[in-house]
Backbone atoms as SQL, in Angstrom:
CREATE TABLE atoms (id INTEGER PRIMARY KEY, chain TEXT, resi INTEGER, resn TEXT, atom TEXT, x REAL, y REAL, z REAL);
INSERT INTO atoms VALUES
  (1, 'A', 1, 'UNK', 'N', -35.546, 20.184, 56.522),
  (2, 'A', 1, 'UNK', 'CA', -35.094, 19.182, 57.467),
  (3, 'A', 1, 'UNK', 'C', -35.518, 17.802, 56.989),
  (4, 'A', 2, 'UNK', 'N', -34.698, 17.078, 57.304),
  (5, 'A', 2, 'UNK', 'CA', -34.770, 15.488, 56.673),
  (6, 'A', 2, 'UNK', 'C', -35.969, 14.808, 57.628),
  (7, 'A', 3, 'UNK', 'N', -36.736, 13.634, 57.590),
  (8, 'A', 3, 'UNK', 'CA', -37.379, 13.249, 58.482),
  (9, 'A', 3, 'UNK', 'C', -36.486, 12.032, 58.608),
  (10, 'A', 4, 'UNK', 'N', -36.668, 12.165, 60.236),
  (11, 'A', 4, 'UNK', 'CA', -35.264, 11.425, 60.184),
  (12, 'A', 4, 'UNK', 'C', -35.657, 9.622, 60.687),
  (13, 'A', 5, 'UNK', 'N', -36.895, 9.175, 60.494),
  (14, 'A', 5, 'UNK', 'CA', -37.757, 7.956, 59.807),
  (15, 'A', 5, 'UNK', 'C', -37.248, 7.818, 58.832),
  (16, 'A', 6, 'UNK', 'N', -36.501, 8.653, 57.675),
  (17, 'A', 6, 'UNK', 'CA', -36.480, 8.382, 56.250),
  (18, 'A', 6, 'UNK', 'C', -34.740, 8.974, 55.831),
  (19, 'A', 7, 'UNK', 'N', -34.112, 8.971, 56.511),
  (20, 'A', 7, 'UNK', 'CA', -32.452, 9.004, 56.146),
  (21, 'A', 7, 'UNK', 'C', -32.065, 8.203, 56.151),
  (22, 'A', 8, 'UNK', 'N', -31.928, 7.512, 54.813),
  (23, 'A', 8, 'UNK', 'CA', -30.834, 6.414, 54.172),
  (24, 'A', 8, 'UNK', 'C', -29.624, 6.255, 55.172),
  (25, 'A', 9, 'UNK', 'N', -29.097, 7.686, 55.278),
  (26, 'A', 9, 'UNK', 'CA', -27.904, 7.966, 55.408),
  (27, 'A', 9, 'UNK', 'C', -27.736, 7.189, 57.171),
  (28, 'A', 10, 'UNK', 'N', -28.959, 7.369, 58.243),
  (29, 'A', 10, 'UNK', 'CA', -28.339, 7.235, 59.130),
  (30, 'A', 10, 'UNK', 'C', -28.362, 6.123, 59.954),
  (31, 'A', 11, 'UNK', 'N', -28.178, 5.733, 61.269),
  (32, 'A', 11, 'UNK', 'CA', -28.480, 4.721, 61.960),
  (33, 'A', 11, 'UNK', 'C', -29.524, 4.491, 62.876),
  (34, 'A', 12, 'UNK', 'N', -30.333, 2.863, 62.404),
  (35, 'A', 12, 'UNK', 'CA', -31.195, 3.037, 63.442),
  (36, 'A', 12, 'UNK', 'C', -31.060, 2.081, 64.245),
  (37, 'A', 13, 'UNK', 'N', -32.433, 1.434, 65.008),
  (38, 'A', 13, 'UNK', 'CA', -32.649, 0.486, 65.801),
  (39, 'A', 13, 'UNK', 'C', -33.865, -0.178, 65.182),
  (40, 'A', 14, 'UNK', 'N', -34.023, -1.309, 65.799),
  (41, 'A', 14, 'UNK', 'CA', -35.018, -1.964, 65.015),
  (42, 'A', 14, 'UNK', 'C', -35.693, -2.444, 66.633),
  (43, 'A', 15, 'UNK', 'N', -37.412, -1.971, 67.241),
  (44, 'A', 15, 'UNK', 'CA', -37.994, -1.792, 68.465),
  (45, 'A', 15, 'UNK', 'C', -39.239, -3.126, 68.324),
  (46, 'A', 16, 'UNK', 'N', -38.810, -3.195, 69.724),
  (47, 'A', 16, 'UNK', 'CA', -40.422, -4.729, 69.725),
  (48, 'A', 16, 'UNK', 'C', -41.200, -3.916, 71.329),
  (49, 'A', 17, 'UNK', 'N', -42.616, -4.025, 71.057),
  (50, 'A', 17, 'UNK', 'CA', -43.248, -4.139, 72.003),
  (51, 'A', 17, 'UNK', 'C', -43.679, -5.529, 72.645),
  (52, 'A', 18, 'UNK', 'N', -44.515, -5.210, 73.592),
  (53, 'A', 18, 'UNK', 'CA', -45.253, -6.073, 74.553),
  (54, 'A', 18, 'UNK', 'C', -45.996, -7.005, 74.216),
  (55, 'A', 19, 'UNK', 'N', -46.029, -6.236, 72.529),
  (56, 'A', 19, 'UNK', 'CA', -47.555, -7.090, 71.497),
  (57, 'A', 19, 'UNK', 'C', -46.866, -7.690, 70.457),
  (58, 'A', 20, 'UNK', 'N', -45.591, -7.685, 70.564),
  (59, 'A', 20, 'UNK', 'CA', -44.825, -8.050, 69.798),
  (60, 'A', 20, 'UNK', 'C', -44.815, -7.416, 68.244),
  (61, 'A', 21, 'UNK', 'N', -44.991, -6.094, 68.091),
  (62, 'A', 21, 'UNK', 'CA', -45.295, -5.475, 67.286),
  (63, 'A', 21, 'UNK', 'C', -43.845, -4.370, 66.932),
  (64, 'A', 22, 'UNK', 'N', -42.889, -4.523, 66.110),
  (65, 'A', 22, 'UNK', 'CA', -41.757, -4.228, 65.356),
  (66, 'A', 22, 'UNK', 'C', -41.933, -2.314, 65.055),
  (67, 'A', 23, 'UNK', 'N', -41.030, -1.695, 64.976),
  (68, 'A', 23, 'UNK', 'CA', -40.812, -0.371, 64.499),
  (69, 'A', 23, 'UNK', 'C', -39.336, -0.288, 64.284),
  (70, 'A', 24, 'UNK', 'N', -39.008, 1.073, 63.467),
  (71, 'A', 24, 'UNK', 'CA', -37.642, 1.380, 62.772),
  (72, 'A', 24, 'UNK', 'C', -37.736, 2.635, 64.106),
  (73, 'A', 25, 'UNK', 'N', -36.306, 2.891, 64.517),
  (74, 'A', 25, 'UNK', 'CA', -36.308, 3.700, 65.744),
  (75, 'A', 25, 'UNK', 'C', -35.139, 4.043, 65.097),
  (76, 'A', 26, 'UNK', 'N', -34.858, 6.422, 64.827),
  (77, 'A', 26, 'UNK', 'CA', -33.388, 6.454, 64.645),
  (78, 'A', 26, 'UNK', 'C', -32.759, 5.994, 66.312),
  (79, 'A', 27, 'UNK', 'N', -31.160, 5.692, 65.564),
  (80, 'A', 27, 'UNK', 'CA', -30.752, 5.298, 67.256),
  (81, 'A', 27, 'UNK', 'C', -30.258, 6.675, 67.773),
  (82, 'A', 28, 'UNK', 'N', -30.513, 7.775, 67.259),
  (83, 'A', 28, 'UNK', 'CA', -29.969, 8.772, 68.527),
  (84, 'A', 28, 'UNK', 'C', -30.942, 9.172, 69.309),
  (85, 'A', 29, 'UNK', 'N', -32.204, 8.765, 68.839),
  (86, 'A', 29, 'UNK', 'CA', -33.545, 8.879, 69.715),
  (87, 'A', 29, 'UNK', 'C', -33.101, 7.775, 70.743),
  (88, 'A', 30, 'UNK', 'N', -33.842, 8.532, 72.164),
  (89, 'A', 30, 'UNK', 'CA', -34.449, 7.271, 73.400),
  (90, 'A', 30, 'UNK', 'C', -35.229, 6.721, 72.802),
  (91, 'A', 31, 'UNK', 'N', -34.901, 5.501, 73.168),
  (92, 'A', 31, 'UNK', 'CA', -35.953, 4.440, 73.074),
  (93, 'A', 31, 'UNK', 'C', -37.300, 4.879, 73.901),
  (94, 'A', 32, 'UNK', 'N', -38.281, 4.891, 73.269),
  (95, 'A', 32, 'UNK', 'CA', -39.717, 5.187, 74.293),
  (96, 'A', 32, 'UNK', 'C', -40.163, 4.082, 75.359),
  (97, 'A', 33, 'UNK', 'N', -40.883, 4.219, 75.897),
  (98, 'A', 33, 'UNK', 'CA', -41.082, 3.172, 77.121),
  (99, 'A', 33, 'UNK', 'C', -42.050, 2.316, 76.666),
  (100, 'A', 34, 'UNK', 'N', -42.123, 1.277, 76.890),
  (101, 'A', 34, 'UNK', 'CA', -42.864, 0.647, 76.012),
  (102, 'A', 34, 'UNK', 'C', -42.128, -0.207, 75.210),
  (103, 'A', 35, 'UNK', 'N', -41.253, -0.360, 74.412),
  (104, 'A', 35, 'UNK', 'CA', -40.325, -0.414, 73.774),
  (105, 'A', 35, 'UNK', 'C', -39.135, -1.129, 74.131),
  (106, 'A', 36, 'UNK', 'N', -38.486, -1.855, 73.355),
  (107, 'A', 36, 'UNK', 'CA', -36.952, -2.270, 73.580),
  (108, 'A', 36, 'UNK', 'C', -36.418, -2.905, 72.304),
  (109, 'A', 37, 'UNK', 'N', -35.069, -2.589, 72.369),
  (110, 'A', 37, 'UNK', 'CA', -34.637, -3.025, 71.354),
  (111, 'A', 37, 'UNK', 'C', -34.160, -4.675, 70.820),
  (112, 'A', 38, 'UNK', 'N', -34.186, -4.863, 69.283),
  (113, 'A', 38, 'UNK', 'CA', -34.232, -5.926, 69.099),
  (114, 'A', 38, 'UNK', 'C', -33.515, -6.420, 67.564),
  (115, 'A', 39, 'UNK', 'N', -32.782, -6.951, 67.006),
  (116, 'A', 39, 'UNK', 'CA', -32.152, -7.303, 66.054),
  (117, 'A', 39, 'UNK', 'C', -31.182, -6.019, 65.836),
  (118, 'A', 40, 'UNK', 'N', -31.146, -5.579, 64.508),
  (119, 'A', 40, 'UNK', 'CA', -29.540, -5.280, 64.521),
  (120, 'A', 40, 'UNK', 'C', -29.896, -3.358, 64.831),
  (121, 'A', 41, 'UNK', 'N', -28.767, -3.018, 64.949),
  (122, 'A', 41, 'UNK', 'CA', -28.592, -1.145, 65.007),
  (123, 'A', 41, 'UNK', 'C', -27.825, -1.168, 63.295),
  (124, 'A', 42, 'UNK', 'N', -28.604, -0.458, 62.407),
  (125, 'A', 42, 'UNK', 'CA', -27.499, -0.218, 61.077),
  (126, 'A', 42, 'UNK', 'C', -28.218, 0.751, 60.364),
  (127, 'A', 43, 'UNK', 'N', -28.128, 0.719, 59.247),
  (128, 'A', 43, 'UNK', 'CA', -28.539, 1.552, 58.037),
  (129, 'A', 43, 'UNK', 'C', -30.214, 1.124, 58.042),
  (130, 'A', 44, 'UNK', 'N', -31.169, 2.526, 57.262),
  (131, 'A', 44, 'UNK', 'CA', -32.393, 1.826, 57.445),
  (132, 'A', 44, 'UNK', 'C', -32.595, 0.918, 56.924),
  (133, 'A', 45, 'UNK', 'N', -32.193, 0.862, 55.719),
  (134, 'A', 45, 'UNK', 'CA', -32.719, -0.791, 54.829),
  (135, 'A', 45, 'UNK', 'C', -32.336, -1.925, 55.512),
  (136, 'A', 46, 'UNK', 'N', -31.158, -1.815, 55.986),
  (137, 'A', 46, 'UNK', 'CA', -30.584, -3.204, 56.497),
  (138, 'A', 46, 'UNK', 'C', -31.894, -3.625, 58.494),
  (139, 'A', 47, 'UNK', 'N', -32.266, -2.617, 58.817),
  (140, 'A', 47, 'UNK', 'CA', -33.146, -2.833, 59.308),
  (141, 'A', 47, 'UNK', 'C', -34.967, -2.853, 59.164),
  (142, 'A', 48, 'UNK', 'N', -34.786, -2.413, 57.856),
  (143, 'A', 48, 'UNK', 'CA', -36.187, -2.655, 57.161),
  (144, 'A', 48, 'UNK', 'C', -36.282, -4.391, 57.207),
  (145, 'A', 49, 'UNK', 'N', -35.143, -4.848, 56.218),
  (146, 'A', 49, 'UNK', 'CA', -35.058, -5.795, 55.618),
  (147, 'A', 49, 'UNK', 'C', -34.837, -7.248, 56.970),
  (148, 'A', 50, 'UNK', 'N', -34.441, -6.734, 58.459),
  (149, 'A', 50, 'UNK', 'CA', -34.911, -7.808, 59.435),
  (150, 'A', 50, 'UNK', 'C', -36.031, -7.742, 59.905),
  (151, 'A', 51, 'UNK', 'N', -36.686, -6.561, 60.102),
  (152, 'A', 51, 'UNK', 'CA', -38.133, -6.350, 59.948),
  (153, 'A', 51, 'UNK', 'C', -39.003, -7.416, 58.790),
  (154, 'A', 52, 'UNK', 'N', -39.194, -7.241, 58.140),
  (155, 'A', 52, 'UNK', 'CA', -39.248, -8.263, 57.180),
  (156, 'A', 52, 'UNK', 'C', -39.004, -9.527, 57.165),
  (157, 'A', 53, 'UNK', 'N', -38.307, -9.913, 57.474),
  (158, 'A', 53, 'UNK', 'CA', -37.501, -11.333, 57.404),
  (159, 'A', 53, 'UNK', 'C', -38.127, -11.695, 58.845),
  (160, 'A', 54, 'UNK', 'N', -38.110, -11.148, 60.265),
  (161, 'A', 54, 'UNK', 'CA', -38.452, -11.783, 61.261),
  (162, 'A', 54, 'UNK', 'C', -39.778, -11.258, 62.293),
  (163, 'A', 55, 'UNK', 'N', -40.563, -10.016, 61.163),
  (164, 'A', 55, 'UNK', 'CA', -42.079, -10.007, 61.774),
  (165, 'A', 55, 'UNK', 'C', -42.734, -10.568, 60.637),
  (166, 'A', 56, 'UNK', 'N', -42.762, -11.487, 60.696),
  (167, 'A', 56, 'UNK', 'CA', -44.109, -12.501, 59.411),
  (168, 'A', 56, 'UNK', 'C', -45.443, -12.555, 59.930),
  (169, 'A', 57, 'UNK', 'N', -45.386, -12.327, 61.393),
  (170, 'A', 57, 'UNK', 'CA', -47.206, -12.466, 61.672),
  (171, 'A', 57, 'UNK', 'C', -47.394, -11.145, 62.012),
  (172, 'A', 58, 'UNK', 'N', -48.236, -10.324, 61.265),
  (173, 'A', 58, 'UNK', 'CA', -48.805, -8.524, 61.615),
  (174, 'A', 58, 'UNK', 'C', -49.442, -8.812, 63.214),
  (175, 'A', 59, 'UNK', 'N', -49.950, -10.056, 63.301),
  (176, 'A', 59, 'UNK', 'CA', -51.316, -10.071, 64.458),
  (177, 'A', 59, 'UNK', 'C', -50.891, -9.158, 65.662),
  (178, 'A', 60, 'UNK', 'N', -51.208, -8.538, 66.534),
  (179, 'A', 60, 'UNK', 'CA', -51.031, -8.517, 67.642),
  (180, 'A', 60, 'UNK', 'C', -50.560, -9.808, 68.934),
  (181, 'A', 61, 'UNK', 'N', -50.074, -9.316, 69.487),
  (182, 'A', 61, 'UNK', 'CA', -49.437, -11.251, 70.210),
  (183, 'A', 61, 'UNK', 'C', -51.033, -11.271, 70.777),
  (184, 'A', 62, 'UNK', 'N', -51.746, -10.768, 71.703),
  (185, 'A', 62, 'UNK', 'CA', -52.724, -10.664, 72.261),
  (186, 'A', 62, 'UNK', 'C', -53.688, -11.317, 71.445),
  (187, 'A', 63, 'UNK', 'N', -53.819, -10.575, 70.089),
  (188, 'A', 63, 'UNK', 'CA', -54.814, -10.687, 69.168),
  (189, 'A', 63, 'UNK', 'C', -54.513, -12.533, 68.598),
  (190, 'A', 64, 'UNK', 'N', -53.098, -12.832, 68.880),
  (191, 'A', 64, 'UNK', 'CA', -52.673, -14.326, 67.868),
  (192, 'A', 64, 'UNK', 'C', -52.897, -15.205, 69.986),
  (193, 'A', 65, 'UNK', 'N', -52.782, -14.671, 70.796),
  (194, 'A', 65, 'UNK', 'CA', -53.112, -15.644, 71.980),
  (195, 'A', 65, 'UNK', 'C', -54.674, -16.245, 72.290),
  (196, 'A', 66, 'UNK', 'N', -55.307, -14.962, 71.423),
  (197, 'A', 66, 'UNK', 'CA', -57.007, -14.744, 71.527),
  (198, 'A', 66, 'UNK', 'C', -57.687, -16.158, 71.193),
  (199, 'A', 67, 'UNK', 'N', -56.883, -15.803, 69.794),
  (200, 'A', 67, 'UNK', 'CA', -57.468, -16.779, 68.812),
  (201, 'A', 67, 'UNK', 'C', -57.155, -17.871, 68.749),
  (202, 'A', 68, 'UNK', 'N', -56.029, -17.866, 69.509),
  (203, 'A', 68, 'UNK', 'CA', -55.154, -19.957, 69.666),
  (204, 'A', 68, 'UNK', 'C', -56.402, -20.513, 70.811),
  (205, 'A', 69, 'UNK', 'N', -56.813, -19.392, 72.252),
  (206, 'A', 69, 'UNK', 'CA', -58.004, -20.107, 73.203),
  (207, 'A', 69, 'UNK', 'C', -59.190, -19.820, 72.285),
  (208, 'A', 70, 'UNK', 'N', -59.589, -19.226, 71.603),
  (209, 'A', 70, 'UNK', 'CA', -60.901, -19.623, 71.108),
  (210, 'A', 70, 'UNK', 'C', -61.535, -20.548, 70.368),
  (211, 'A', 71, 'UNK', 'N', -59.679, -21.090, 69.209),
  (212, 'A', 71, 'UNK', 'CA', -59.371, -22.553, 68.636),
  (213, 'A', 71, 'UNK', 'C', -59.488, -23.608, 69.607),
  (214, 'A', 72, 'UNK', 'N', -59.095, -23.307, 70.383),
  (215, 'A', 72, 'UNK', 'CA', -59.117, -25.040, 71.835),
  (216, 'A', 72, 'UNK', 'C', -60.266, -24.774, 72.483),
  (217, 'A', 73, 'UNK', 'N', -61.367, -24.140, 72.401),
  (218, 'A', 73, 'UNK', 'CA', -62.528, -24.363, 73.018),
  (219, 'A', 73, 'UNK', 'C', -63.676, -25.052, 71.692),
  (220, 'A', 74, 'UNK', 'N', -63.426, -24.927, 70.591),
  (221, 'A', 74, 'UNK', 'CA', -64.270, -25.645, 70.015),
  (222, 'A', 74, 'UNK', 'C', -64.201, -27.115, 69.539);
């Protein structure tokens, strides 16, 4: 059986959380809760490759809000 994280062949979704934190989702899976979708539904690369292009900060949003108030208190 193929893992289906890793079929070229099929279609996915490209998922954002709460933390603003990106995943490759096939699209015949539900979306999990938690979750919603975000940039394009296509082939995996073509959603690797907006992954890429539009998560540039790894941080956690939490973890990048932390650190912007701990910058304005000093």
């Amino acid at each position: 059986m193929t893992n289906p994280f890793e079929d070229d062949s099929a279609d996915y979704l490209v998922l954002i959380n709460h933390e603003n934190q990106h995943s490759l989702w096939p699209a015949w899976r539900e979306v999990p809760a938690g979750w919603s979708t975000v940039g394009p539904k296509g082939k995996r690369q073509e959603c690797l490759d907006w992954i890429e292009a539009n998560w540039t900060d790894m941080r956690p949003k939490s973890l990048i809000e932390a650190m912007g108030k701990a910058g304005q208190t000093r």
